[in-house]
RODRENZA-624573 format. One record per residue: residue number from 1; residue in one letter; x, y, z of N, C-alpha, C in turn. Coordinates in Angstrom, 3 decimals. Example, Ala and Ser with C-alpha at 12.3 -4.5 7.8 and 13.67 -1.06 7.14 Angstrom:
<recs>
<1 a <13.190 -5.690 7.800> <12.300 -4.500 7.800> <13.200 -3.300 7.800>>
<2 s <12.850 -2.250 7.080> <13.670 -1.060 7.140> <12.900 0.030 7.870>>
</recs>
This chain:
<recs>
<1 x <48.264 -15.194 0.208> <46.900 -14.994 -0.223> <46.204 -13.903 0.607>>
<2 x <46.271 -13.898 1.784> <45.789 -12.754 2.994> <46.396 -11.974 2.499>>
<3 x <47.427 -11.745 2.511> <48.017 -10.148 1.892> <47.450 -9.334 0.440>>
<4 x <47.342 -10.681 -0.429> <46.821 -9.944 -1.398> <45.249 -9.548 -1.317>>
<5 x <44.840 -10.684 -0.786> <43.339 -9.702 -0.305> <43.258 -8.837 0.102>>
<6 x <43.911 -8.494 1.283> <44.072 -7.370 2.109> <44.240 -6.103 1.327>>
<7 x <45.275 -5.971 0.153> <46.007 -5.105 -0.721> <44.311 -4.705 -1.688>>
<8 x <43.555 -5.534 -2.061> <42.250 -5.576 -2.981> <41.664 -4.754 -2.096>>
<9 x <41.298 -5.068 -0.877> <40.511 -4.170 -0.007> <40.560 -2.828 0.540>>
<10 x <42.002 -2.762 0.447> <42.693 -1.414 0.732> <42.033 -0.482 -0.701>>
<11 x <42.370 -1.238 -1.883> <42.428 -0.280 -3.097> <40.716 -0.047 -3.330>>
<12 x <39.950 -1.125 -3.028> <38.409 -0.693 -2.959> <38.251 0.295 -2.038>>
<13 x <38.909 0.735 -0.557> <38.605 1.631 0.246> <38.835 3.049 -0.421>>
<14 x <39.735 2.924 -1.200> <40.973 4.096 -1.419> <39.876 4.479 -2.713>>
<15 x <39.140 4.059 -3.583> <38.433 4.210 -4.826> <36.979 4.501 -4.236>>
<16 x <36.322 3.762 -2.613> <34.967 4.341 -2.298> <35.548 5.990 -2.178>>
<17 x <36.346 6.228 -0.990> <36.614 7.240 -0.431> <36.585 8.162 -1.568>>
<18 x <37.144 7.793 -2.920> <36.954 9.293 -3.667> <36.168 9.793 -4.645>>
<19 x <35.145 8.719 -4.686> <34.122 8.825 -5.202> <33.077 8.575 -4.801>>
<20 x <33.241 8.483 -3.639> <31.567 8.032 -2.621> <31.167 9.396 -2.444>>
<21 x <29.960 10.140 -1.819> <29.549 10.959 -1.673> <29.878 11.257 0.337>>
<22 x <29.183 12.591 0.517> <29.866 12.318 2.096> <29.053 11.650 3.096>>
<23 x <27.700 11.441 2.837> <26.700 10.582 3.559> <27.277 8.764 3.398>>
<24 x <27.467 8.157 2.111> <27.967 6.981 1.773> <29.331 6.928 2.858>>
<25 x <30.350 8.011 2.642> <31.173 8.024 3.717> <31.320 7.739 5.223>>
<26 x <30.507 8.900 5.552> <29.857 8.514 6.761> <28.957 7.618 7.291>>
<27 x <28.209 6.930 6.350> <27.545 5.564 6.726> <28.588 4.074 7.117>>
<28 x <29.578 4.543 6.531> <30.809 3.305 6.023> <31.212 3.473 7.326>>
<29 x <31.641 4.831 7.812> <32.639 4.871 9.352> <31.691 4.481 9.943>>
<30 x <30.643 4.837 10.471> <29.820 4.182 11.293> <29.377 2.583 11.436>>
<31 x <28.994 2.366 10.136> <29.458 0.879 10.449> <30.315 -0.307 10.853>>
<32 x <31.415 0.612 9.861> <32.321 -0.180 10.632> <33.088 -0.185 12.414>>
<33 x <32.606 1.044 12.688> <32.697 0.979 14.165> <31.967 0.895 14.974>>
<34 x <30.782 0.704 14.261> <29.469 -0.445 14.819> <29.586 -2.082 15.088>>
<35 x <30.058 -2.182 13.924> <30.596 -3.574 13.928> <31.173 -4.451 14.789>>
<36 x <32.151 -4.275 15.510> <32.309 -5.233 16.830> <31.483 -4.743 17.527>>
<37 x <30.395 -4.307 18.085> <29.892 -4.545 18.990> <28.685 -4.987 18.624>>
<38 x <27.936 -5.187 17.416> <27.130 -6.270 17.077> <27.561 -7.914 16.909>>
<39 x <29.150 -7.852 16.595> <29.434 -9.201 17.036> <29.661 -9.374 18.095>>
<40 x <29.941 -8.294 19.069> <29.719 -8.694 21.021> <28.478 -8.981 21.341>>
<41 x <27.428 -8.953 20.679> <25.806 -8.761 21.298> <25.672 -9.896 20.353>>
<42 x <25.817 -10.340 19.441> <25.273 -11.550 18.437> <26.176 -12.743 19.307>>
<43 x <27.630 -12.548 20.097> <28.441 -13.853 20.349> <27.329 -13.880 21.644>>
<44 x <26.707 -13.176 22.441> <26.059 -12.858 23.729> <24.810 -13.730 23.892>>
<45 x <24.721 -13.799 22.349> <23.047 -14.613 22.542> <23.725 -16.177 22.909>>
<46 x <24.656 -16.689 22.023> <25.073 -18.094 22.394> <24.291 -18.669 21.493>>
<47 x <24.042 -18.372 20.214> <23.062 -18.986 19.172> <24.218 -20.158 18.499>>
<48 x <23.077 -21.542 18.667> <23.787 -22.729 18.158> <22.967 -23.154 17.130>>
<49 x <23.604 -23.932 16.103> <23.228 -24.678 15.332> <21.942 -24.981 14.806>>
<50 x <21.167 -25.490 16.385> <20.092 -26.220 16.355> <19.057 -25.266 16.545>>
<51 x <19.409 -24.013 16.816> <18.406 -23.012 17.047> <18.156 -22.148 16.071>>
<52 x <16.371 -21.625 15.827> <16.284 -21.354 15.125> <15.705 -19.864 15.045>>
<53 x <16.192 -18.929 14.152> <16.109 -17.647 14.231> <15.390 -17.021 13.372>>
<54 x <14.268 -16.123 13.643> <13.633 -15.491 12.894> <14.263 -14.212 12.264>>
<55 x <14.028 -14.030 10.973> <14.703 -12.794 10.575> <13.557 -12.097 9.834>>
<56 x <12.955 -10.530 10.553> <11.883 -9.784 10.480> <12.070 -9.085 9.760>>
<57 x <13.772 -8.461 9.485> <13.776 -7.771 8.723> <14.256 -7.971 7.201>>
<58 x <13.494 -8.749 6.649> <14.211 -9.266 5.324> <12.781 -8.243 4.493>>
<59 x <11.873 -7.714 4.773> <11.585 -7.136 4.254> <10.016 -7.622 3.462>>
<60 x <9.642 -9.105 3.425> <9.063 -10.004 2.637> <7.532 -10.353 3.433>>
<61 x <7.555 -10.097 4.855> <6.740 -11.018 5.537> <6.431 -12.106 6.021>>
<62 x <7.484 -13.176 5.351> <7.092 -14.241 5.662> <7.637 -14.642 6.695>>
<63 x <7.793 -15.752 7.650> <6.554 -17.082 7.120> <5.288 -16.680 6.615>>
<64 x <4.847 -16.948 5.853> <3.271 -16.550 5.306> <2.388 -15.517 6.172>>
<65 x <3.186 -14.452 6.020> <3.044 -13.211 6.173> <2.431 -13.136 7.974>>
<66 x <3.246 -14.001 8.051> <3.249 -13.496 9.949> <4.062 -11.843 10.345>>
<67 x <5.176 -11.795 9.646> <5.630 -10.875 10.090> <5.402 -9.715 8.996>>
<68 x <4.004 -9.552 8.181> <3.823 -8.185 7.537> <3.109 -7.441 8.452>>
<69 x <3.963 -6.421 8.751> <3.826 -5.224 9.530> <2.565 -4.155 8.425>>
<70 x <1.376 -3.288 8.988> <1.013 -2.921 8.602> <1.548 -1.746 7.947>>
<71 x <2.262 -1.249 7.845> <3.288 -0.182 7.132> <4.243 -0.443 5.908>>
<72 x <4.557 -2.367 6.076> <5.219 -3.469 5.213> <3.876 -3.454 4.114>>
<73 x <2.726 -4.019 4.621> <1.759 -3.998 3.694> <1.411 -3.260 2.841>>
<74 x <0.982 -1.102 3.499> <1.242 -0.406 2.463> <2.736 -0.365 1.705>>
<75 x <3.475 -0.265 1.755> <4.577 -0.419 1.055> <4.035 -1.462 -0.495>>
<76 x <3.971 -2.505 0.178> <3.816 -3.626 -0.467> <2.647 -3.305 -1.753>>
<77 x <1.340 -2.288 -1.511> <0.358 -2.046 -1.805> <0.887 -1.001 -2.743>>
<78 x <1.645 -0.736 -2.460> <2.219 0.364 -3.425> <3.441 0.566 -4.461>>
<79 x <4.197 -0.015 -4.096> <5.514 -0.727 -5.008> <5.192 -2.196 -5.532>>
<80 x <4.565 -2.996 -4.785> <4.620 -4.253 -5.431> <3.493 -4.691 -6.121>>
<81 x <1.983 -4.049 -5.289> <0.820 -4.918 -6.281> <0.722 -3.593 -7.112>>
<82 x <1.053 -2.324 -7.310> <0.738 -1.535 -8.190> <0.083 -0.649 -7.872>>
<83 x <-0.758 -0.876 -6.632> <-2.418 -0.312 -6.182> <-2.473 0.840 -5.675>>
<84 x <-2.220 2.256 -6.193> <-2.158 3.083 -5.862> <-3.005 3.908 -4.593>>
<85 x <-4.482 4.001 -5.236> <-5.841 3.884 -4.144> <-5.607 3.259 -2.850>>
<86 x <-5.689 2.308 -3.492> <-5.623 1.088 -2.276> <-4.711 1.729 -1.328>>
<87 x <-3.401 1.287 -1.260> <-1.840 1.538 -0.623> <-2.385 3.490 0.183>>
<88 x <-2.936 4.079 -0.987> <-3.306 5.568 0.050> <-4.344 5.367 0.897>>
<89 x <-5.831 4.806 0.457> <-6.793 4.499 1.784> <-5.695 4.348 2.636>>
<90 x <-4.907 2.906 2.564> <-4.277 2.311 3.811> <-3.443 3.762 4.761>>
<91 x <-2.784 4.393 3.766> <-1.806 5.314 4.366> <-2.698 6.468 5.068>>
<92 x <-3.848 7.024 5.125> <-4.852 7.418 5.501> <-5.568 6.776 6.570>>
<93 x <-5.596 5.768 6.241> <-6.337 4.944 7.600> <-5.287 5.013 8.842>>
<94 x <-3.851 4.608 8.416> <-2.903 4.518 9.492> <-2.560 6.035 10.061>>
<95 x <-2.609 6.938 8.875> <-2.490 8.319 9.752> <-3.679 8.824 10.700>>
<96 x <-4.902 8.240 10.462> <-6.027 9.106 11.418> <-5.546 7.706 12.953>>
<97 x <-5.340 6.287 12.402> <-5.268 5.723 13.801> <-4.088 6.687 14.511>>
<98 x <-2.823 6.718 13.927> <-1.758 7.460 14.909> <-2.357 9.348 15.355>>
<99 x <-3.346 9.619 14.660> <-3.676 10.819 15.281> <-4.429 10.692 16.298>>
<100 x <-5.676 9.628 16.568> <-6.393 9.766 17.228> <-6.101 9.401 18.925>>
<101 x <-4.660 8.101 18.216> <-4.003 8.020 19.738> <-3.132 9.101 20.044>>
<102 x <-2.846 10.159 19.475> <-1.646 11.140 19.765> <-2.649 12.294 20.790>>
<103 x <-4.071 12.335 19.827> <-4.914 13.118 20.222> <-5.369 12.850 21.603>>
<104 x <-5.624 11.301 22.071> <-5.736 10.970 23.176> <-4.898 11.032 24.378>>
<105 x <-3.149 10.856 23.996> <-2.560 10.848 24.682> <-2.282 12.625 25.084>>
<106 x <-2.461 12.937 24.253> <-2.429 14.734 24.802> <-3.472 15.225 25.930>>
<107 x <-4.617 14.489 25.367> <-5.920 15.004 26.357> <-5.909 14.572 27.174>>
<108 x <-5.116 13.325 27.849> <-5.125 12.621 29.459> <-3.746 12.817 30.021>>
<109 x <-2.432 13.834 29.305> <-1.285 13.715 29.658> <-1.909 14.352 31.175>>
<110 x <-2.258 15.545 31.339> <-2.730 16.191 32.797> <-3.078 15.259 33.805>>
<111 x <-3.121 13.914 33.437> <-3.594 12.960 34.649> <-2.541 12.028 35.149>>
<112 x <-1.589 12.142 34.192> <-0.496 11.035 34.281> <0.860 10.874 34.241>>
<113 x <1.231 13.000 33.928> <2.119 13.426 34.009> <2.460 14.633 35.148>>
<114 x <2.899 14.720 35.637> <3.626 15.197 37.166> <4.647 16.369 36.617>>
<115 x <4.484 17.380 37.036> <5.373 18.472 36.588> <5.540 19.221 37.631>>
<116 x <6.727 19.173 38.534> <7.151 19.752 39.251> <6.474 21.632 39.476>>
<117 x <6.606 21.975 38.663> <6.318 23.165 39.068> <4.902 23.410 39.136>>
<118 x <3.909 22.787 38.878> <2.400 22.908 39.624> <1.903 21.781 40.816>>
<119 x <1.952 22.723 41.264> <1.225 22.360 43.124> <0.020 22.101 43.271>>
</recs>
């Protein structure tokens, strides 16, 4: 039975490879040699049974929208309730907040950054 699976999996590899594109390709090698070492870091946690794990990235928000990320929300505002307006205010609102801290962090870098070559 292993063998013949094995033989199925081979012939699905052999059919991505020549019709996958070269990004699909290269996503595939990378994963898969990603792969043991997310099961070295997942065996690392020692997660049992009784413990219970949040999963943030399913995309949904829930538990009742504890984990909607404001970026999840526009998304959400825009593919899911329809709300075009809406979903852009939001995308507008979030671009002037990330400017105004970018803007800030530029105007105080001189106090908090150290550059060797001025004395």
């Amino acid at each position: 039975m292993q063998a013949q699976l094995e033989k199925i999996r081979e012939q699905q590899k052999a059919t991505w490879n020549k019709f996958s594109s070269g990004w699909e390709k290269w996503n595939d090698f990378t994963m898969g040699f990603m792969k043991p070492m997310g099961k070295i870091i997942i065996d690392s946690l020692h997660i049992r049974e009784t413990d219970q794990v949040l999963d943030i990235a399913n995309g949904t928000g829930e538990p009742g929208g504890s984990t909607l990320f404001f970026n999840l929300y526009i998304y959400k505002s825009f593919f899911t309730f329809q709300n075009m307006a809406y979903g852009s205010a939001l995308a507008w609102v979030l671009f002037l907040i990330t400017l105004v801290v970018t803007l800030l962090l530029f105007a105080s870098a001189r106090k908090w950054v150290y550059y060797a070559a001025e004395r």
